[in-house]
MARRONU-633665 format. One record per residue (C-alpha): residue number from 0; x, y, z. Coordinates in steps of 0.1 Angstrom, whole numbers, always signed. Layout:
residues N
SITE   num      px      py      pz
SITE   NUM       X       Y       Z
...
***
This chain:
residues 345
SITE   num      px      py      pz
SITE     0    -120    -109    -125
SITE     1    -142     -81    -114
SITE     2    -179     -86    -118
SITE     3    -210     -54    -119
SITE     4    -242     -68    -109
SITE     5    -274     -45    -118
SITE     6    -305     -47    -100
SITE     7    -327     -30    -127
SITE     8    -316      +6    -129
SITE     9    -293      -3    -158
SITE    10    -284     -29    -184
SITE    11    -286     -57    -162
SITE    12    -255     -73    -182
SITE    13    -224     -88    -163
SITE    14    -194     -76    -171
SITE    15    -159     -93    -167
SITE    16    -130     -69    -166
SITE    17     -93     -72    -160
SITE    18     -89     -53    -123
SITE    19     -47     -45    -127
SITE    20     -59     -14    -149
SITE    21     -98     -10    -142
SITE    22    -104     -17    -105
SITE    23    -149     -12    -111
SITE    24    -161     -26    -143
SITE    25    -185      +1    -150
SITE    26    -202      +4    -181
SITE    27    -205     +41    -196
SITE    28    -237     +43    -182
SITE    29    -226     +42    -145
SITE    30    -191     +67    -149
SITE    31    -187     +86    -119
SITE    32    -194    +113    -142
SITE    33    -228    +111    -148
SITE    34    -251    +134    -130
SITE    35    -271    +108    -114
SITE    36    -240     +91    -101
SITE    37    -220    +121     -91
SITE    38    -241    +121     -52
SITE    39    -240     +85     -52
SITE    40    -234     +71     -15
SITE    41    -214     +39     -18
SITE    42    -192     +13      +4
SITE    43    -162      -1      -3
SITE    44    -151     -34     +19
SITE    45    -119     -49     +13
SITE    46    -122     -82     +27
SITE    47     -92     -90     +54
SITE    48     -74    -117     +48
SITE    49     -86    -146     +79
SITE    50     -52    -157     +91
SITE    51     -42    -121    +102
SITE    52     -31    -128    +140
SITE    53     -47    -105    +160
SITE    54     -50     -98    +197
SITE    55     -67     -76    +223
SITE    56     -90     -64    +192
SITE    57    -125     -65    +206
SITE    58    -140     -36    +193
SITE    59    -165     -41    +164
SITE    60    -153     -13    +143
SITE    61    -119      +5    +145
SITE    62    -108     +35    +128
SITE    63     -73     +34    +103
SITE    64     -77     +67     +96
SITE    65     -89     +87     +67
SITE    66    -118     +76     +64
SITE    67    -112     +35     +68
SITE    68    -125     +16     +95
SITE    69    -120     -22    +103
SITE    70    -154     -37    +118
SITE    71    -168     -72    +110
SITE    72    -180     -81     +79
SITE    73    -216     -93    +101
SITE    74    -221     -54    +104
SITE    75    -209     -40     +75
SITE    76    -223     -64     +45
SITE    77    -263     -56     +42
SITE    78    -279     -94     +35
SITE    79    -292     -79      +1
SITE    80    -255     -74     -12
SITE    81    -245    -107      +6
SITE    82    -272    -125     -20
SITE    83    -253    -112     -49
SITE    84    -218    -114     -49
SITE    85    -200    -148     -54
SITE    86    -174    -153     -24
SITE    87    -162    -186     -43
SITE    88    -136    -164     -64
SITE    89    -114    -158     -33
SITE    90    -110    -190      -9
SITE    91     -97    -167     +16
SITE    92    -126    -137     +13
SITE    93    -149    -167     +22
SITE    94    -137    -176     +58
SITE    95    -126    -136     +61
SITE    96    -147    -121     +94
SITE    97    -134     -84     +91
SITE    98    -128     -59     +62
SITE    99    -118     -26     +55
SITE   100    -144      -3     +55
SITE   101    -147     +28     +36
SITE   102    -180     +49     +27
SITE   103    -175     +72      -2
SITE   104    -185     +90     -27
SITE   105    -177    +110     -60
SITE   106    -184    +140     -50
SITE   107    -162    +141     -21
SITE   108    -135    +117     -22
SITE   109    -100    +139     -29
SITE   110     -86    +138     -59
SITE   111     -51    +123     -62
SITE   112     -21    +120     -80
SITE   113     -20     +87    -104
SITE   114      -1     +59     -95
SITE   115     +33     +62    -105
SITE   116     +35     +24    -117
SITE   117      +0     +14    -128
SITE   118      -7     +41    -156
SITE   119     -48     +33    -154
SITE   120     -82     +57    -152
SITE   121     -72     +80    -119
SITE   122    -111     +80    -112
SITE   123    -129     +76     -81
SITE   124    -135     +43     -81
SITE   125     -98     +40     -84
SITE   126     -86     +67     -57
SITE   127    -114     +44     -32
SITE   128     -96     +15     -39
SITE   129     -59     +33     -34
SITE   130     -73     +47      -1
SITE   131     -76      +8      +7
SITE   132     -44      +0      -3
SITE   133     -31     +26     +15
SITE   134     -45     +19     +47
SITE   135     -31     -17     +47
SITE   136      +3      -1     +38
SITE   137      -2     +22     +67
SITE   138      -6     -10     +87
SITE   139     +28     -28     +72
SITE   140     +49      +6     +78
SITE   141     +32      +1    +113
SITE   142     +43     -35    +115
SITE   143     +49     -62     +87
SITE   144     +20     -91     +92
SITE   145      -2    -108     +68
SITE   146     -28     -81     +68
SITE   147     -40     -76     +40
SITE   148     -71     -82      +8
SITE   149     -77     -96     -19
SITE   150    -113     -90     -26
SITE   151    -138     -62     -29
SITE   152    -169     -56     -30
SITE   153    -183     -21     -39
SITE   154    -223      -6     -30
SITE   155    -246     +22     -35
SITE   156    -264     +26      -1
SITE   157    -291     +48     -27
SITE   158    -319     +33     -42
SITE   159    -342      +5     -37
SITE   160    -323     -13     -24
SITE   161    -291      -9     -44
SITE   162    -284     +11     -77
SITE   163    -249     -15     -82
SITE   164    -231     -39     -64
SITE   165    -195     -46     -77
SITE   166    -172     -73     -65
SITE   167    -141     -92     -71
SITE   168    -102    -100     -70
SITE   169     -75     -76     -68
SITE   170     -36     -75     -62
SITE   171     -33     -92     -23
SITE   172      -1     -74      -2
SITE   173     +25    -107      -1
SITE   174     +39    -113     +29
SITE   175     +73    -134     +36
SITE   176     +74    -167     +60
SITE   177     +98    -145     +88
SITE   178     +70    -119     +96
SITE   179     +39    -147     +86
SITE   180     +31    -147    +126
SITE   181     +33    -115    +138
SITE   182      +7    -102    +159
SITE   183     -13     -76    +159
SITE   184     -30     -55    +189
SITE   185     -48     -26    +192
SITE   186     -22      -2    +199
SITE   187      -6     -15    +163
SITE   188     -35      -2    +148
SITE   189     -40     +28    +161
SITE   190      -3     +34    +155
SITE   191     -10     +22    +120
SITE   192     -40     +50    +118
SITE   193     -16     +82    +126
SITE   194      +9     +70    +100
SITE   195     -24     +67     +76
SITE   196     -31    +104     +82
SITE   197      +4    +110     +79
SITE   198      +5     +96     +44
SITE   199     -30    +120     +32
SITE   200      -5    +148     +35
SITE   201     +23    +135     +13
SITE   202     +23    +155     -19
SITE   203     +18    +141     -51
SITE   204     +50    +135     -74
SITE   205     +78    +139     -45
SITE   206    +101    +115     -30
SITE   207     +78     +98      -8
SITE   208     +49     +98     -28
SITE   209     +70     +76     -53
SITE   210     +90     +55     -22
SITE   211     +51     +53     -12
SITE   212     +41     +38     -48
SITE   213     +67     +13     -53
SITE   214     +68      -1     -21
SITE   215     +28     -10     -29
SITE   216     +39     -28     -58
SITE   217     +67     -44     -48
SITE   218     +45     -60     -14
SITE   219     +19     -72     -38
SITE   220     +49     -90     -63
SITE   221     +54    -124     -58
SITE   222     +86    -128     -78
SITE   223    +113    -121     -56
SITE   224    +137    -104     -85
SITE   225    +110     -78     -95
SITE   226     +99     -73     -57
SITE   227    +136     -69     -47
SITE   228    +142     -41     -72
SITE   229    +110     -23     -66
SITE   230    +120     -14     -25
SITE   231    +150      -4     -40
SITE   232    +129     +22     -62
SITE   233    +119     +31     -32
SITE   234    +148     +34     -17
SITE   235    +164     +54     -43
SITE   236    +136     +73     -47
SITE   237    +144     +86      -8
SITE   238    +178     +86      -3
SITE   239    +191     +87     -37
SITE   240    +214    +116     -46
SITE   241    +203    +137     -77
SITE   242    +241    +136     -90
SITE   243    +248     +99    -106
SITE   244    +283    +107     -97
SITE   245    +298     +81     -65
SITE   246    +261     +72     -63
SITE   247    +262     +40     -47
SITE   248    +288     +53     -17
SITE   249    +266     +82     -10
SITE   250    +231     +61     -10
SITE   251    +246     +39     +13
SITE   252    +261     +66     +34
SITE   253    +228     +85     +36
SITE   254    +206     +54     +44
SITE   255    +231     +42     +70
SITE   256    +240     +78     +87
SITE   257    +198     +81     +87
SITE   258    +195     +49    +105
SITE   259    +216     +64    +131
SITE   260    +237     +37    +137
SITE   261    +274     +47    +158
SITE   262    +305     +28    +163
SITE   263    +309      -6    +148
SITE   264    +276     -10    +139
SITE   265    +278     +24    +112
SITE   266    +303      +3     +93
SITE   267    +283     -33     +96
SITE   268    +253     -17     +84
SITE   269    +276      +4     +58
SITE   270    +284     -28     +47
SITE   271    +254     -41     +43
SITE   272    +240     -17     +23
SITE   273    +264     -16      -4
SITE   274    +263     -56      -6
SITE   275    +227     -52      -9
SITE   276    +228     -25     -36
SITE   277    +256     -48     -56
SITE   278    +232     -73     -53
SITE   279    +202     -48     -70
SITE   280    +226     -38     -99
SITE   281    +232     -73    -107
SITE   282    +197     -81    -110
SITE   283    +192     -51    -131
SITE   284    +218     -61    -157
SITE   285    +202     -93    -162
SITE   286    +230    -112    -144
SITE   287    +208    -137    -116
SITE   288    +223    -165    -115
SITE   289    +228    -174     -75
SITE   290    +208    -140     -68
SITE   291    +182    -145     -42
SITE   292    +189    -185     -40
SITE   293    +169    -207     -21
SITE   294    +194    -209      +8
SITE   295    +190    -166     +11
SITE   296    +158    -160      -8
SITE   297    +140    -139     +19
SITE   298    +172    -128     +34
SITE   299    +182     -98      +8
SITE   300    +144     -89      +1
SITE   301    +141     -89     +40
SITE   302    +166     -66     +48
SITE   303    +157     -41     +26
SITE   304    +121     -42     +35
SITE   305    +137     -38     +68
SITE   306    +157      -6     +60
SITE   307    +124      +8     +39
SITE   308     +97      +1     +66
SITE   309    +120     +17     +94
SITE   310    +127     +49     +68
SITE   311     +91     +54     +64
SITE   312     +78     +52     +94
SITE   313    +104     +76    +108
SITE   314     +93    +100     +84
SITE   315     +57     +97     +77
SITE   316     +52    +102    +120
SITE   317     +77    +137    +123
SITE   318     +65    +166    +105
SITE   319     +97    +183    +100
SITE   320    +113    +150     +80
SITE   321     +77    +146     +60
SITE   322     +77    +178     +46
SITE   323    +118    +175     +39
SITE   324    +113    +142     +18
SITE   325     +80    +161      +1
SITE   326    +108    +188     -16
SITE   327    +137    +183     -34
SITE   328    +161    +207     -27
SITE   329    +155    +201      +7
SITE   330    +155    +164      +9
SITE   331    +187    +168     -11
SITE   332    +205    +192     +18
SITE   333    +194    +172     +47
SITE   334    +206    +141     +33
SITE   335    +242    +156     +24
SITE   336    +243    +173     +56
SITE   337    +237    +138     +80
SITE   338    +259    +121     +54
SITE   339    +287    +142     +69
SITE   340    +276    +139    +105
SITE   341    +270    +177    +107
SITE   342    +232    +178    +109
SITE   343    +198    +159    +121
SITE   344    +162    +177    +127
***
């Protein structure tokens, strides 16, 4: 639950919201709207969850591009804001030492497309958050860890001393047991950073901007059906050909060719692929019985994180492929072309 704490300036009334749809609770005397709000200077911390392995990190703030920084939480939270917000609603956000870091404020944070799968306000409070989200995607495409958050807390840096504080829970990126201790370093992160910039440029409403959507919601799903057909959105929403006709064989040509596998291991992953999409269409038609058993729960959902992580980061850190997966007609081309073995950038 999201809580707004007023320091005078306002109604002084908490408010609990549901955060899925309204990531701020503010009342309609604090929109973004308003004319006294619209130069509002504000922070938004994402606390980082505390059992994130890390190593060679000893700088007290790095940037993650566009605008995020990690630093510790010692430097970031003024004691004021500390004295307010109630740390108890996230176990983890207690014993967290850094957080995402991002200083914004209505007036100059871009607009953005809405989420393709969370149909809420597209406001600013909402595109702050995304640029959160987005960042720890960044870091995921960048390597799959447990970094992540799962609480916020949200500040004007106006005012004596504080127009608003806002805090609370919100959707936490879920990571699987295989990739639980991966490390971290620094050159991770600023790998993770480029591929952040990279994803400022995707264009609303394309391919990757939906592949970019659904693979947020399907790392912050915890049951394994609905998480396992959400990367295959994604998937599809890359690599899929706009004809339904033969679409399974040509998906799983185009993602294998794109992989660039030879020999033996082209037909292996080939293989793969269309298991893995059999799999998907069972699910779909309701039929999940043995489906992501205990014996091969991760496995399936691992795999195709595997083939989705590798696809983005391939093409969020070349130009040329980024701006093919941002149009149609030409993602559609390229693909058809490496299907047949005629063609790469």
């Amino acid at each position: 639950m999201l809580r707004t704490h007023d320091t005078g300036s306002l109604s002084g009334a908490a408010t609990d919201r549901k955060t899925w749809k309204a990531p701020f609770a503010l009342d309609a005397k604090r929109t973004v709207t308003s004319p006294s709000a619209v130069n509002d200077s504000k922070t938004l911390l994402g606390f980082v969850n505390p059992y994130w392995n890390f190593l060679g990190i000893s700088q007290h703030s790095l940037a993650l591009g566009r605008g995020v920084s990690l630093a510790h939480i010692a430097d970031v939270l003024p004691d004021h804001v500390r004295m307010h917000i109630d740390l108890s609603e996230s176990w983890l956000a207690s014993r967290a030492v850094y957080a995402l870091v991002l200083d914004w404020s209505a007036d100059r944070i871009a607009a953005s497309d809405d989420d393709q799968f969370s149909p809420g306000p597209n406001n600013a409070e909402r595109r702050a958050l995304r640029m959160l989200e987005r960042t720890t995607e960044a870091v995921w495409i960048t390597k799959r860890s447990t970094f992540s958050f799962d609480f916020i807390v949200d500040f004007s840096r106006d005012g004596p001393p504080a127009s608003s504080i806002s805090w609370g829970r919100v959707p936490s990126l879920v990571s699987l047991p295989s990739y639980a201790n991966e490390i971290l370093g620094s050159a991770d992160l600023e790998q993770a950073s480029e591929v952040n910039d990279a994803i400022a440029q995707v264009l609303p409403r394309t391919a990757l901007n939906i592949a970019l959507d659904a693979l947020w919601h399907a790392l912050t799903e915890t049951n394994p059906f609905l998480r396992y057909l959400l990367l295959w959105v994604a998937l599809e929403a890359l690599f899929g050909p706009e004809s339904s006709q033969e679409l399974s064989y040509r998906l799983a040509l185009r993602l294998t060719r794109f992989g660039e596998h030879q020999g033996e291991k082209l037909q292996s992953r080939f293989s793969e692929i269309r298991m893995a999409y059999d799999l998907r269409s069972k699910i779909v038609h309701g039929r999940t019985k043995g489906a992501l058993g205990k014996d091969d729960s991760d496995r399936w959902v691992l795999f195709c994180e595997g083939l989705l992580q590798s696809a983005l980061r391939r093409i969020l850190t070349d130009p040329n492929l980024r701006a093919v997966f941002c149009s149609a007609k030409e993602r559609e081309g390229y693909l058809d072309a490496i299907a047949l073995g005629c063609a790469f950038l």
